[in-house]
C-alpha positions as CSV (number, residue, x, y, z in Angstrom):
1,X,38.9,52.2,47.3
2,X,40.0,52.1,43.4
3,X,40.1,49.4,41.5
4,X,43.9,50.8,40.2
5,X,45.0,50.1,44.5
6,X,47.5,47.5,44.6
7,X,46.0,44.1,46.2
8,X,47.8,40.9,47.3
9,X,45.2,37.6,47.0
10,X,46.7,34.8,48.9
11,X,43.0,32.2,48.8
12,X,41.3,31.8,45.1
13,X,40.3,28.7,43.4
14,X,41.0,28.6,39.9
15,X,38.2,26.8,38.4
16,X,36.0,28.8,41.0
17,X,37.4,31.9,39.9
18,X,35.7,31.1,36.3
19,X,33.0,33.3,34.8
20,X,29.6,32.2,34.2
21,X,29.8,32.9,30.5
22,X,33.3,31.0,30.3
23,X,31.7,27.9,31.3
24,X,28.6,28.0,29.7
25,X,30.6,29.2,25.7
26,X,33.0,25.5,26.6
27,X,29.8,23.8,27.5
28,X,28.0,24.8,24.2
29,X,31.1,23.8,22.4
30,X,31.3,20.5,23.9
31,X,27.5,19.3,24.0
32,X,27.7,19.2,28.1
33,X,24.4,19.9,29.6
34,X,24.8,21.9,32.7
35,X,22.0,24.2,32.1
36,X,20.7,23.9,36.1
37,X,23.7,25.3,37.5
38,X,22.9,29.0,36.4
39,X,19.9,31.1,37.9
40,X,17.4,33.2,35.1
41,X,20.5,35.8,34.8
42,X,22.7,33.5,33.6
43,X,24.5,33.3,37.0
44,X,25.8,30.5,39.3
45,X,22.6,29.1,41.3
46,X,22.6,27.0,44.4
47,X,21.4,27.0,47.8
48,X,23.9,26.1,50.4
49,X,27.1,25.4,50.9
50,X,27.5,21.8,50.2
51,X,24.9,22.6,46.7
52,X,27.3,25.2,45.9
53,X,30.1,22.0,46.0
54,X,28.4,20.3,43.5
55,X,27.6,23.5,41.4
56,X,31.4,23.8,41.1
57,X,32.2,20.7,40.5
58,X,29.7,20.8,38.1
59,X,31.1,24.0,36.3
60,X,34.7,22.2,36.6
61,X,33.5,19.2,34.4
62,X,33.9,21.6,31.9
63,X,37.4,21.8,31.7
64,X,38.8,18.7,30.1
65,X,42.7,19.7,28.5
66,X,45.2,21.7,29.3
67,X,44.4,24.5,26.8
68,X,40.6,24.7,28.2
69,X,42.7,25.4,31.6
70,X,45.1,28.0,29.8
71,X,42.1,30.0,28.7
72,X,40.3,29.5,31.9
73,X,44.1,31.1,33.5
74,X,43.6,33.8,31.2
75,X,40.3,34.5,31.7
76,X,40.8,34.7,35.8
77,X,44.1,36.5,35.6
78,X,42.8,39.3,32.9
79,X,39.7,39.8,35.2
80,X,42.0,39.7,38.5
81,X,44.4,42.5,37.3
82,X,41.6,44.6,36.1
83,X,40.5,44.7,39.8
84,X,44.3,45.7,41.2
85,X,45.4,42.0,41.9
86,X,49.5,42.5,41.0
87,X,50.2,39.0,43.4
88,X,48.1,36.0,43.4
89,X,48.1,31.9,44.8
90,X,45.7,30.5,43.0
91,X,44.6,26.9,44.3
92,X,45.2,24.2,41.8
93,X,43.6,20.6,42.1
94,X,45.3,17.5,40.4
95,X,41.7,15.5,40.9
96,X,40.4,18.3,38.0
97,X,44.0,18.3,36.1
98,X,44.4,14.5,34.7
99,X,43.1,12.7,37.1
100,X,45.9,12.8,39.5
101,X,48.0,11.2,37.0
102,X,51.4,12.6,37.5
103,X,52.3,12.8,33.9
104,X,49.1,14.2,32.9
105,X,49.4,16.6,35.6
106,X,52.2,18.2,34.3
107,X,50.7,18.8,31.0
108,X,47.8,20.9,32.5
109,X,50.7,22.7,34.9
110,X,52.9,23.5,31.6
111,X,49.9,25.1,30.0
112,X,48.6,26.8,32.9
113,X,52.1,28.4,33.6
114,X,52.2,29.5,30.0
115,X,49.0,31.4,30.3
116,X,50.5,33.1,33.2
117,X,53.8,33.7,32.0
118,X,51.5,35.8,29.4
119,X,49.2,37.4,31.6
120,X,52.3,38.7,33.6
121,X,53.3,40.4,30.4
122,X,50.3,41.8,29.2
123,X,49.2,42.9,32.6
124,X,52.0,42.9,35.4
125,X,49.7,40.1,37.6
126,X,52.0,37.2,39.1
127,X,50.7,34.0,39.5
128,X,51.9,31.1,41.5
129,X,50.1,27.6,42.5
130,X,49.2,25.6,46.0
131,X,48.7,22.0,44.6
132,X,44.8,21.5,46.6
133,X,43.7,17.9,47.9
134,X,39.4,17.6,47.9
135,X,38.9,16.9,51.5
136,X,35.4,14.8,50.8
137,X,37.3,12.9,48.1
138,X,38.8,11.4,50.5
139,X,42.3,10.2,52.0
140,X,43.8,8.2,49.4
141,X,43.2,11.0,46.4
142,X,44.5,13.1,48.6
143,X,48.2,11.2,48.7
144,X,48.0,10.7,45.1
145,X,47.4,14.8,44.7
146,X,50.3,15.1,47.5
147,X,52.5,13.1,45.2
148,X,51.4,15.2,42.3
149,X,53.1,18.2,44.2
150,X,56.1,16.8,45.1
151,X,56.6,15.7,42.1
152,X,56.4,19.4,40.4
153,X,57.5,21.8,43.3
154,X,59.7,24.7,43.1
155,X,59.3,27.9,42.5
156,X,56.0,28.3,40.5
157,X,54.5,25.1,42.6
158,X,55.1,26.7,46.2
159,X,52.4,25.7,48.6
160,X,50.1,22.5,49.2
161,X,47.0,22.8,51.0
162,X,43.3,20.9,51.8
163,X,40.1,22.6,50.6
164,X,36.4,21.2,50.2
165,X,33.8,19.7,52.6
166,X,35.4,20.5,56.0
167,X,32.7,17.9,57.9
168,X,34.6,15.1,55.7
169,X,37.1,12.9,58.1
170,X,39.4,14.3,60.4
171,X,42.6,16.0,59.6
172,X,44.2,13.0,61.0
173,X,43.3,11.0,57.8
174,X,45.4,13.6,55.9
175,X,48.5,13.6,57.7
176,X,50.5,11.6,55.3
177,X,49.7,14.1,52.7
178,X,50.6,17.6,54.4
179,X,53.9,15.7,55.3
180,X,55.0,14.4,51.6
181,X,54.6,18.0,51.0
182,X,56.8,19.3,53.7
183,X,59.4,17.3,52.4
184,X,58.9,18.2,49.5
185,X,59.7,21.7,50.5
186,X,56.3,23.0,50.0
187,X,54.4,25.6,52.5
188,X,51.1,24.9,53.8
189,X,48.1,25.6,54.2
190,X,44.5,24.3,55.3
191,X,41.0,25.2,55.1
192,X,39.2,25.3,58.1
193,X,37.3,27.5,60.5
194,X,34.6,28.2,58.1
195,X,31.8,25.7,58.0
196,X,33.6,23.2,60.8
197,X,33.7,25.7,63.6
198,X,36.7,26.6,65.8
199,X,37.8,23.0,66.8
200,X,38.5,22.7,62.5
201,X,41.0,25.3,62.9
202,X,42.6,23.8,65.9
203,X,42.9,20.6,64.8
204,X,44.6,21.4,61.3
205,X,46.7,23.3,63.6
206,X,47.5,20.0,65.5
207,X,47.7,17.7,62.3
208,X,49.4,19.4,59.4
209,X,51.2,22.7,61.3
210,X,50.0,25.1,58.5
211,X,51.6,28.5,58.0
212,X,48.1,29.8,56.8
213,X,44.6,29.2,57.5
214,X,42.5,29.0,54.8
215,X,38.7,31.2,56.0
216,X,39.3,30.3,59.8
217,X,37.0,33.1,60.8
218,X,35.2,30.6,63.3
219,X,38.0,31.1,65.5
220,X,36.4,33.7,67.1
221,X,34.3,31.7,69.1
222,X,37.4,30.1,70.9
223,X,39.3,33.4,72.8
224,X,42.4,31.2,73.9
225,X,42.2,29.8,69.7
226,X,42.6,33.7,68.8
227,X,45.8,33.8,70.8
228,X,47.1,30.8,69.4
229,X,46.8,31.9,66.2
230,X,48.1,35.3,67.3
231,X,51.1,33.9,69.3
232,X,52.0,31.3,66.8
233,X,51.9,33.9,63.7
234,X,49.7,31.7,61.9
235,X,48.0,33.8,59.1
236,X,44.1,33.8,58.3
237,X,42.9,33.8,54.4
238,X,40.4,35.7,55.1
239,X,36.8,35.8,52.1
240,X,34.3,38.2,53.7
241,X,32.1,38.3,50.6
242,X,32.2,34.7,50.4
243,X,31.4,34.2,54.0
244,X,28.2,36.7,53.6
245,X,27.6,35.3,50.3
246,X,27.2,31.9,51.9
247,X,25.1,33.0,55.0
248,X,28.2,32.0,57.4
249,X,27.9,36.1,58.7
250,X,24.3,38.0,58.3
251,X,26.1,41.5,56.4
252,X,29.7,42.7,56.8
253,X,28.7,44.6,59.6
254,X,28.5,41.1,61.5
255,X,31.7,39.4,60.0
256,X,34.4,39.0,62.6
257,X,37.5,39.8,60.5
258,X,38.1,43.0,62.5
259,X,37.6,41.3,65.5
260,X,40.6,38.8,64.7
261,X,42.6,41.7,63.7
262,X,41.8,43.8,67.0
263,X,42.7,40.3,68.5
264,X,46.4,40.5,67.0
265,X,45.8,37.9,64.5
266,X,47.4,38.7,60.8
267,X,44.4,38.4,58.5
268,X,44.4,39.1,54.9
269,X,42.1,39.3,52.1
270,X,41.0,37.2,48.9
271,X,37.8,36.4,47.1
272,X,37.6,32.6,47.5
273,X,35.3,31.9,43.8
274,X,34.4,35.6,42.8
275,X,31.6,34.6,40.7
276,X,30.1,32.4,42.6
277,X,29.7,35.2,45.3
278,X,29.5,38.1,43.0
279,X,32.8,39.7,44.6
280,X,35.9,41.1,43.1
281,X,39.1,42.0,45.0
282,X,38.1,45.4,44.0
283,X,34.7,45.1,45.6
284,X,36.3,43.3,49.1
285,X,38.0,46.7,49.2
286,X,35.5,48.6,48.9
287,X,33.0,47.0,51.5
288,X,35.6,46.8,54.0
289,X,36.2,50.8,53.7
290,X,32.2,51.6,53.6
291,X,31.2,49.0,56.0
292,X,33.8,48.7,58.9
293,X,35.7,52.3,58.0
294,X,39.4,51.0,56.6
295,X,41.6,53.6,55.6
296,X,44.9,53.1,53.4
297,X,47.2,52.3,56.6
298,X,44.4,49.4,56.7
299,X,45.1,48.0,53.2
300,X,48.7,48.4,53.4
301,X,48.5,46.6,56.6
302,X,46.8,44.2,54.6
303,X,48.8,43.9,51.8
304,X,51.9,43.9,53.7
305,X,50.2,40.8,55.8
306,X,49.8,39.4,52.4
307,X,53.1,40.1,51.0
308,X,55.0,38.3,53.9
309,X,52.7,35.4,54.0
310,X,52.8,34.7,50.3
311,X,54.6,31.4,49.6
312,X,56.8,32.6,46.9
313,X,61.1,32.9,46.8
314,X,62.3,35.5,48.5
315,X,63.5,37.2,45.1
316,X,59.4,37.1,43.9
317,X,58.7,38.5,47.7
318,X,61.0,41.7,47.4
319,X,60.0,42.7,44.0
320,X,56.4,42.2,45.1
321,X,57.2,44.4,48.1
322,X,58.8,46.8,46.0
323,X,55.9,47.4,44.0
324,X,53.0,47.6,46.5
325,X,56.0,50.4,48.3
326,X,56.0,52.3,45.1
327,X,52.1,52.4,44.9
C-alpha cells in the first residue's frame, strides 16, 4: 500500500512516538546524559520488554515544559501525516506532564492542543487524547492521573485508559480510577493481552468494562475469550510491528491478528512507539498486504473498524468517515 492511503491510528504513545534525533538534539540542549539508550546507529537500544520500559522512560525525562511537549506533538503529527494517518488518539500521561499536578497538567494539555490545532492546518491530521495511568506506578498515581482527566474531559480529552508493565497488580487495584473516568464521561480503554496472556484481557474486561483493548492479541489462546470479545463488540488495538519487534510473535506470518479477525473480533491497526520498533503506519500497511495478502476491502474494513471505535463526538466521527469515504 501507499503511503498517500488514508489510515485511522487508535493506540500510539506520544512520547514513544518521539524520534531518536528529537530526543537526543533536547538532551544536548539540556546537559542530560542518556547516551546508553541508543544503539551504534543512533537508534533506541534495549533488550526486552521491561528494558525497553526504562529506555522510554528514559527518552521521556527529556521532556520537561510544555513547549518541549508542543514540539514533540509536532514532530509526531508531521511524521504521522506523512505516512497517511488523517485520525489519531494519541496516549497522554499526566505522571510525564507536571507531575500529575492538575494545574500543571493543564499547561502541558493547552500547549499540546496548540501544536495540534497547527498540525491539523498544515497537514489535515486530527489529534485527540486518552489521559494514560502507568500501571507499575502503581494505584495511587493512577487516581491522581484519573483525576487529571476528569478534570480536563471533553471533546479533545475523550478517552482514559491503563498502559505499562501488565505483570504490575491486578486490575482490581485500578478500579477506582477507570470509574472517576466513567463519570467523568470519558471512554475506555486498557492494555492487556500482550505480555500478561489471555486471563489480562479477561480480567480488564471484568474490572474496568473497556470499550477497546489495548494489544490483546493473547486472546487467542482462550477460544471462548475470542467470542467474548466478538459477542461483546469489544475492539482490539492491534501493533503487529511492535509485537514482532518485541519477540511476542516470531515474523508476521506467525502474528494472530488475522486469526482474531477470522474469529469475528473487530481489530484495528496502530504503531504503538514507531521508533522504538522501526514501524510507520505506512509500513503496518504494507506488511499486512505482502505478508498475510490484505487487499483494499481489508484496510477499509480496517479503517472503518477504526473510525467507529474512535472515541471522538459524533460530529469529529462523520467528518472523519466522510473523508476516509471520499479516498
Amino acid at each position: 500500500m501507499t503511503a498517500d492511503f488514508p489510515k485511522v491510528e487508535l493506540h500510539l504513545h506520544l512520547e514513544g512516538a518521539a524520534p531518536p534525533a528529537f530526543v537526543r538534539g533536547l538532551a544536548k540542549q539540556k546537559s542530560i546524559d542518556i547516551s546508553g539508550i541508543f544503539d551504534a546507529r543512533g537508534t533506541y537500544s534495549y533488550n526486552d520488554f521491561w528494558h525497553f520500559l526504562k529506555v522510554y522512560e528514559a527518552a521521556t525525562s527529556v521532556l520537561t515544559s510544555p513547549e518541549d511537549y508542543a514540539r514533540l506533538t509536532r514532530a509526531v503529527l508531521e511524521e504521522s501525516a506523512a505516512s497517511g494517518v488523517v485520525y489519531c488518539e494519541s496516549f497522554l500521561s499526566p505522571d510525564f506532564c507536571g507531575g500529575r499536578d492538575v494545574a500543571a497538567w493543564r499547561d502541558y494539555l493547552a500547549a499540546i492542543r496548540e501544536a495540534a490545532d497547527e498540525a491539523e492546518r498544515a497537514h489535515g491530521i486530527v489529534l485527540r487524547g486518552i489521559v494514560t495511568a502507568i500501571r507499575h506506578f502503581g494505584p495511587e498515581k493512577a487516581r491522581e492521573t484519573a483525576l487529571c482527566a476528569a478534570e480536563t474531559a471533553g471533546d479533545w480529552i475523550v478517552g482514559f485508559g491503563i498502559a505499562g508493565d501488565e505483570k504490575a497488580g491486578k486490575p482490581a487495584d485500578f478500579a477506582w480510577s477507570f470509574d472517576c473516568a466513567r463519570e467523568a464521561g470519558l471512554r475506555l480503554t486498557a492494555h492487556a493481552g500482550e505480555w500478561g496472556g489471555p486471563e489480562s484481557v479477561r480480567d480488564a474486561l471484568d474490572a474496568f468494562r473497556p470499550a477497546r483493548i489495548g494489544h490483546g492479541v493473547r486472546a487467542i489462546e482462550d477460544p471462548r475469550l475470542v467470542e467474548r470479545l466478538a459477542e461483546d463488540g469489544i475492539v482490539l488495538e492491534v501493533c503487529p510491528g511492535s509485537n514482532v519487534a518485541l519477540g511476542l510473535y516470531k515474523d508476521w506470518r506467525a502474528h494472530p491478528i488475522e486469526r482474531l479477525r477470522a474469529g469475528g473480533v473487530k481489530v484495528t491497526v496502530s504503531t504503538d512507539d514507531p521508533p522504538f520498533f522501526h514501524t510507520t503506519m505506512a509500513r503496518e500497511f504494507d506488511r499486512l498486504a505482502e505478508d498475510l495478502g490484505w487487499d483494499a476491502d481489508d484496510f477499509a474494513e480496517l479503517n472503518r473498524n477504526a473510525a467507529e471505535a474512535a472515541f471522538c463526538d459524533e460530529a469529529t466521527r462523520a467528518e472523519l468517515i466522510k473523508k476516509l469515504e471520499a479516498a
